[in-house]
C-alpha positions as CSV (number, residue, x, y, z in Angstrom):
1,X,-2.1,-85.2,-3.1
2,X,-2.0,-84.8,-7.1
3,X,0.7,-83.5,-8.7
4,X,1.5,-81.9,-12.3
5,X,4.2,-82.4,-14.3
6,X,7.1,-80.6,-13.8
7,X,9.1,-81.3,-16.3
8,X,9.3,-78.3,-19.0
9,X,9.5,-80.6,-22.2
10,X,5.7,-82.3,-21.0
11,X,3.9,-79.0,-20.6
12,X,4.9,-77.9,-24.2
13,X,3.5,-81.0,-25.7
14,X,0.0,-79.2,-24.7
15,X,0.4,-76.9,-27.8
16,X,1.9,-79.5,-30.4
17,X,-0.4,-81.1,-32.6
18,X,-0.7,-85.0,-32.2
19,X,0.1,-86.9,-35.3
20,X,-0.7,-90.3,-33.7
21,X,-3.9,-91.9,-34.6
22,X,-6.9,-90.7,-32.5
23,X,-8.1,-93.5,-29.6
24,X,-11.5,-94.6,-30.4
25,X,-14.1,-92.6,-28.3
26,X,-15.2,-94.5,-25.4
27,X,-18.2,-96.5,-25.9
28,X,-21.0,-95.4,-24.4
29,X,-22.2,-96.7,-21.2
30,X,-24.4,-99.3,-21.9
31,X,-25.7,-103.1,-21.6
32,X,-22.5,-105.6,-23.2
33,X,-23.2,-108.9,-24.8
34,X,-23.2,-110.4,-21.4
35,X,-25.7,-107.5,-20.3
36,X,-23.6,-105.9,-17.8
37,X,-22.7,-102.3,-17.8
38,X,-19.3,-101.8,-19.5
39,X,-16.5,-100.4,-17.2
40,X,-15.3,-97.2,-18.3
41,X,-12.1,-94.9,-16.7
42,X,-8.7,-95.6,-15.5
43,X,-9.3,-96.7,-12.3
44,X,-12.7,-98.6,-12.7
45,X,-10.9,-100.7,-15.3
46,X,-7.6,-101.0,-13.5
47,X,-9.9,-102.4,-10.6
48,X,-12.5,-104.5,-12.9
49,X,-10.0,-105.4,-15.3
50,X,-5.9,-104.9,-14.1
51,X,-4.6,-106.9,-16.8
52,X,-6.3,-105.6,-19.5
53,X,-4.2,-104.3,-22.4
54,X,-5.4,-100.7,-22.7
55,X,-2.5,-99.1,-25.6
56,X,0.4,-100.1,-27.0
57,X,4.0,-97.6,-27.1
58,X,7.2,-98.8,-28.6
59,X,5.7,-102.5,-29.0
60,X,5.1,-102.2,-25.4
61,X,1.6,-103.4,-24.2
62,X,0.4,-101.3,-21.3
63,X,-2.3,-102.9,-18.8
64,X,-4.8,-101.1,-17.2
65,X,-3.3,-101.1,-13.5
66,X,0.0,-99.6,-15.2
67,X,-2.1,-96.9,-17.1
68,X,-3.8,-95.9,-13.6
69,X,-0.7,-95.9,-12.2
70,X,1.2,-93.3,-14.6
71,X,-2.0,-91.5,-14.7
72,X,-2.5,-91.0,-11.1
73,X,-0.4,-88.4,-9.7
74,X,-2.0,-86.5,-12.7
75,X,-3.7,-83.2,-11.4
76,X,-7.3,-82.6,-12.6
77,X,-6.1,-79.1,-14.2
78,X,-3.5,-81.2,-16.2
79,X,-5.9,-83.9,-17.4
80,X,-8.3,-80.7,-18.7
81,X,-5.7,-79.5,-20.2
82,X,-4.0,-82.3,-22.1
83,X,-5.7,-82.8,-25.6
84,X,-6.8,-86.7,-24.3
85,X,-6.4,-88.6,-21.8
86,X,-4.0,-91.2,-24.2
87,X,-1.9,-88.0,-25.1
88,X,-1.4,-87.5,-21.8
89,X,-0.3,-91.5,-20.7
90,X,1.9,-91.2,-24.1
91,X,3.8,-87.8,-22.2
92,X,4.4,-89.7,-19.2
93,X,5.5,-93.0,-20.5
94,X,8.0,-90.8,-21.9
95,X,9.4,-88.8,-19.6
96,X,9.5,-91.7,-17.4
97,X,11.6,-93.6,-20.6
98,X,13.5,-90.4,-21.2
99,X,14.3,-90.1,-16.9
100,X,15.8,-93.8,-17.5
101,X,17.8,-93.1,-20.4
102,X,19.6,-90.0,-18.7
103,X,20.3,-92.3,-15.4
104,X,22.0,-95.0,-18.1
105,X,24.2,-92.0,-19.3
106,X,24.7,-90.6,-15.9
107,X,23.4,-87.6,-16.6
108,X,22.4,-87.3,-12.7
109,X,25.9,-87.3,-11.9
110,X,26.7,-84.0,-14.6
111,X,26.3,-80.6,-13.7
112,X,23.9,-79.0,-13.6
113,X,21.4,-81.5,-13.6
114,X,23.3,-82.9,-9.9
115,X,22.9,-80.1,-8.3
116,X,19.0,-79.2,-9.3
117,X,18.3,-82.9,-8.4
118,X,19.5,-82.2,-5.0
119,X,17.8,-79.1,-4.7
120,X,14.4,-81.1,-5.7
121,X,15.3,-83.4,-3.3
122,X,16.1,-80.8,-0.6
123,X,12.5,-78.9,-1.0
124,X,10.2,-82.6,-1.6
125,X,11.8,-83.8,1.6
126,X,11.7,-80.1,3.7
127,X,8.1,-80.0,2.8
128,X,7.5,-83.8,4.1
129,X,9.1,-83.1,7.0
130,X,6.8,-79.9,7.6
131,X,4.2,-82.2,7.2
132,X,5.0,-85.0,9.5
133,X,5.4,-81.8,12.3
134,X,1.7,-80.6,11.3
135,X,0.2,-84.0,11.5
136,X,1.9,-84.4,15.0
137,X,1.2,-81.1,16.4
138,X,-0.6,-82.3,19.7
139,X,-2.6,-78.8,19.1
140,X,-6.5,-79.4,18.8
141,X,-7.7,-79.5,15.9
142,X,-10.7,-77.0,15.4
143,X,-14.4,-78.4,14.8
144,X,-15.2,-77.4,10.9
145,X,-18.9,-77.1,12.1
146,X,-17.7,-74.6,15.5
147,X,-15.8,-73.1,12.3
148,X,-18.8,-72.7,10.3
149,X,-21.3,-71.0,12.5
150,X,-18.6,-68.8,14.7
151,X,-17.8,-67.8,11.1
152,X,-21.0,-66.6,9.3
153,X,-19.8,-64.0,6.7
154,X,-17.3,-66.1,5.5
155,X,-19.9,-68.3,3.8
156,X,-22.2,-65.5,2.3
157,X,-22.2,-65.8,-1.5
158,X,-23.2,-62.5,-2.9
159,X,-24.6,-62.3,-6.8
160,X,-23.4,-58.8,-8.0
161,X,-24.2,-56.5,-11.1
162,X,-22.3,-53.5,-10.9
163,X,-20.2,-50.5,-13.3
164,X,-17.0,-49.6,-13.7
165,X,-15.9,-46.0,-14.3
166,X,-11.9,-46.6,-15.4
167,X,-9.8,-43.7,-15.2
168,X,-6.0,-43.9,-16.6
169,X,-3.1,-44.2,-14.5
170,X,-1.0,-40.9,-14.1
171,X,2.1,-40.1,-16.4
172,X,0.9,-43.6,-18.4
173,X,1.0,-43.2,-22.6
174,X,-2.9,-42.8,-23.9
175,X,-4.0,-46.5,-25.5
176,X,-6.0,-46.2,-28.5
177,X,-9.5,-46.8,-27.8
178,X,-8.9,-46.7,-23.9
179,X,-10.0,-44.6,-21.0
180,X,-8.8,-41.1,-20.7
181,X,-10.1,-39.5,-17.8
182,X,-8.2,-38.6,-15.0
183,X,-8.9,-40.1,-11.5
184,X,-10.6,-37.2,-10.1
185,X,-13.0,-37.2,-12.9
186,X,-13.7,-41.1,-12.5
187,X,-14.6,-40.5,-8.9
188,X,-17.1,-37.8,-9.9
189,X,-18.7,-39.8,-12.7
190,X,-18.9,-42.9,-10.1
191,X,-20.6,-40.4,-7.4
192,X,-23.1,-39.4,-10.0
193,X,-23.9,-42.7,-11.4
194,X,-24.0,-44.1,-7.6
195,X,-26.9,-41.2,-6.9
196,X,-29.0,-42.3,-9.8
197,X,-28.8,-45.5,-9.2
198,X,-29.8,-44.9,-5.5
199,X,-32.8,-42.8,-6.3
200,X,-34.3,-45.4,-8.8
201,X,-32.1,-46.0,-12.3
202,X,-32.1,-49.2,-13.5
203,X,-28.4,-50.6,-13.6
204,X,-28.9,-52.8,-16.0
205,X,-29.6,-50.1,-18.6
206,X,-27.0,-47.3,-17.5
207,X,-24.3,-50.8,-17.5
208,X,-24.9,-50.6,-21.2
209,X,-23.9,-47.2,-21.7
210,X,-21.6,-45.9,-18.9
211,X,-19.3,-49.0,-17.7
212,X,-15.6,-49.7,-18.9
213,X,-16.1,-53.2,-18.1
214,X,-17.5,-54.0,-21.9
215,X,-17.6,-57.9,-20.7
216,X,-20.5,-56.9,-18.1
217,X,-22.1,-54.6,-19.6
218,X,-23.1,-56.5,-22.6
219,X,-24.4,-58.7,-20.0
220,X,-26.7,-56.1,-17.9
221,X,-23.4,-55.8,-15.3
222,X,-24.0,-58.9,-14.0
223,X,-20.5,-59.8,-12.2
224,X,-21.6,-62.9,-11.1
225,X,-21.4,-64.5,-7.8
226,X,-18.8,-64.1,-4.7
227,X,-17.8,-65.4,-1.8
228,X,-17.2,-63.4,1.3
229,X,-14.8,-65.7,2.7
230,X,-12.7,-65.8,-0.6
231,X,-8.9,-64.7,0.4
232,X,-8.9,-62.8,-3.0
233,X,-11.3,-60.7,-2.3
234,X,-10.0,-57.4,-1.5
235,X,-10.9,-56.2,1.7
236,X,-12.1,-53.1,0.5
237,X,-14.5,-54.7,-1.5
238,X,-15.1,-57.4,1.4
239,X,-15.9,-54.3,3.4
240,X,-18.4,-52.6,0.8
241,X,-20.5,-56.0,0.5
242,X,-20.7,-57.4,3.8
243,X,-23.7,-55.2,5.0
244,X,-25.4,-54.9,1.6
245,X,-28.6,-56.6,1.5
246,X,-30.2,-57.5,-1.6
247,X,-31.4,-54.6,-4.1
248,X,-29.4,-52.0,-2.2
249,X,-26.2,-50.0,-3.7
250,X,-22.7,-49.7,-2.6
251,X,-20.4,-46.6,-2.4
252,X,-18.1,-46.7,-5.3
253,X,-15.3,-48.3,-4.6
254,X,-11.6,-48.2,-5.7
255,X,-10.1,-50.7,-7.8
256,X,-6.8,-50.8,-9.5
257,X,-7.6,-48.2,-12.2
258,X,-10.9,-47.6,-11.6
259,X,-14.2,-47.0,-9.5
260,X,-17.0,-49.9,-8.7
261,X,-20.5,-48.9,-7.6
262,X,-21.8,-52.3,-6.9
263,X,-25.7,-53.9,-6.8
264,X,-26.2,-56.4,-4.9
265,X,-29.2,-58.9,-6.6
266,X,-29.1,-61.8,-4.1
267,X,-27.4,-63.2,-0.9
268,X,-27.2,-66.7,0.5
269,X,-25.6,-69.1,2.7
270,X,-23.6,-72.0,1.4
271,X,-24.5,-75.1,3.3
272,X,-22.0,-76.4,5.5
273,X,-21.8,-79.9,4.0
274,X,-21.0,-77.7,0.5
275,X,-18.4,-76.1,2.4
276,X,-16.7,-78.7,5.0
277,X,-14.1,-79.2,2.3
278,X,-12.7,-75.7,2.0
279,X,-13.3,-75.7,6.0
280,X,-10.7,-78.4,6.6
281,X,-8.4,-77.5,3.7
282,X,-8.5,-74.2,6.1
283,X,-8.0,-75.4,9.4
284,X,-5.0,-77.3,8.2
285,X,-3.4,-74.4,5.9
286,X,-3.6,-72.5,9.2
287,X,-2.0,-75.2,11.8
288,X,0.7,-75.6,8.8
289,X,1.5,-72.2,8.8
290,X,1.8,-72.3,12.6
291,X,4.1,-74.9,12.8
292,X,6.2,-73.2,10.1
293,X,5.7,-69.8,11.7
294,X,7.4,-72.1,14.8
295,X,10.1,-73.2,12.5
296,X,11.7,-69.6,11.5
297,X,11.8,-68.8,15.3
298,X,13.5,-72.2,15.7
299,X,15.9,-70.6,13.0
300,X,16.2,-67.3,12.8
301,X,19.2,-65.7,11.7
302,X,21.6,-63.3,13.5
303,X,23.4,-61.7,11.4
304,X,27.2,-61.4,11.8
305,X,28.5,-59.7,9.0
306,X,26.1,-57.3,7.4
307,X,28.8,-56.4,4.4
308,X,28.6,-60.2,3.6
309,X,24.8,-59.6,2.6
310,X,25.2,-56.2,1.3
311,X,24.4,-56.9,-2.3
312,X,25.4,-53.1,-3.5
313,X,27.8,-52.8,-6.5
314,X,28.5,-48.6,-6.1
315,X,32.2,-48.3,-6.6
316,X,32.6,-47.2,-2.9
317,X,31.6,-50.4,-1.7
318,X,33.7,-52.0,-3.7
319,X,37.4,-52.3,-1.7
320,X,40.8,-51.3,-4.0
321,X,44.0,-53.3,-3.8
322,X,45.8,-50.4,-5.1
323,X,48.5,-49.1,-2.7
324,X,47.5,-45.1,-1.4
325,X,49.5,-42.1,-2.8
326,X,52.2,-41.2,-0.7
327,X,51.5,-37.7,1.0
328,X,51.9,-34.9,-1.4
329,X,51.6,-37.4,-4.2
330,X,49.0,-35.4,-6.6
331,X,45.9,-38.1,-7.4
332,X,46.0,-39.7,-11.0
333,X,43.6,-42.0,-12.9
334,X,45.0,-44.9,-11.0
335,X,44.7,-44.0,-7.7
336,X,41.3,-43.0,-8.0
């Protein structure tokens, strides 16, 4: 499984600008003097070639099997993000010097650093051990292809157009330049523009003129494509598409400040070898949560003390160590 960086002081290197000399650009793939094809990447050198001396920090000569090696817990967002892939090898090589210099100076033994160490440790191992209990649940694991047909809709990607009548949210301060109708307005203005699109308007043209989403409407509405079976979806939206067939209108539906009266312009079926992948990741995010689901059963609290985890701070739940007025004794400030 890749991992990013965690540590704060690597993600804001993204932003700096790097004063080191550029690396060369890679050569192109090509015939060498020996006429072979020249090896290219971390790993295909760090296999061709693990010795090799790839770059150089603090004096230091760094092969290609030790490059690989830094580099390959690296997650694929990370290595997009970095400004090149030597950047990113010089931000690891130093955190890693910078982790070695704090052990030498026990910083690990300091507070706070101790205590969020532990607490890294804690979580890392909680999660392996979540882990080992999914891989040896005796449960059987699904088929993705049983998956994949009993499943249909899930797989349906849907290529939209659509417009967007905004309205602005109750009691919120007028932007300027933004929407100003009121809700009930929106949803009359969304009824309307659903009935001409329904008896023949093309959306492409009233997308220029009537939606709030400027983005799409430059571009004819097109929304591009969805997935049915994407989580994010909102179910409302899930619902309005899953019986539209191509060239036909949907209701308009709500979104968060605003109205959708979608078109759908095509509909197919993503093949299951596209989407065994997402499938398995699936099947085994689901027999996860059910061993963890098993695991807060295994643990669930009973509470003894409810004050203990009343977090209130009203001055009645707060108890006084003043002594009560003796009967008869009028109230003052202090016994208040």
């Amino acid at each position: 499984m890749k991992r990013s960086l965690s540590i704060a002081l690597a993600l804001s290197f993204s932003s700096l600008s790097w004063s080191q000399t550029a690396a060369p650009a890679p050569a192109q793939q090509g015939s060498s003097s020996a006429g072979q094809l020249k090896v290219r990447g971390p790993e295909a050198t760090a296999e061709q070639e693990p010795n090799k001396v790839v770059a150089t920090i603090e004096g230091n000569p760094i092969t290609a099997r030790q490059a690989a090696d830094m580099l390959k817990d690296i997650s694929p967002e990370q290595r997009r993000s970095a400004p090149s892939l030597a950047s990113l090898l010089q931000q690891v090589y130093m955190i890693h010097k910078f982790a070695d210099q704090a052990t030498q100076l026990h910083l690990d033994q300091q507070q706070p650093w101790k205590e969020e160490l532990a607490a890294t440790r804690a979580n890392i191992l909680g999660n392996a051990y979540l882990s080992h209990l999914a891989q040896a649940n005796s449960a059987p694991t699904p088929d993705p292809k049983q998956y994949y047909d009993s499943h249909p809709d899930e797989f349906q990607q849907i290529k939209l157009s659509g417009i967007l009548i905004g309205f602005a949210p109750a009691g919120a301060p007028a932007q300027s330049g933004g929407v100003t109708r009121t809700e009930q307005q929106a949803r009359t203005k969304a009824a309307d523009i659903e009935k001409k699109l329904k008896s023949g308007t093309n959306l492409a043209t009233l997308a220029s003129t009537e939606s709030d989403n400027k983005a799409s409407a430059s571009h004819a509405g097109d929304l591009g494509t969805v997935n049915l079976g994407d989580t994010n979806l909102p179910a409302n939206i899930r619902t309005a598409l899953a019986s539209l067939q191509p060239g036909q209108v949907s209701d308009p539906v709500q979104v968060q400040n605003g109205f959708y009266i979608f078109k759908v312009e095509s509909r197919t079926k993503v093949p299951f070898e596209q989407a065994r992948e997402a499938i398995e990741k699936r099947i085994q995010t689901d027999r996860n949560q059910a061993v963890l689901k098993q695991q807060f059963e295994k643990y669930k609290i009973q509470v003894s003390d409810p004050d203990f985890f009343n977090s209130g701070t009203s001055a009645h739940a707060i108890p006084s160590l003043q002594r009560p007025p003796s009967p008869g004794t009028p109230r003052t400030q202090a016994h208040q």
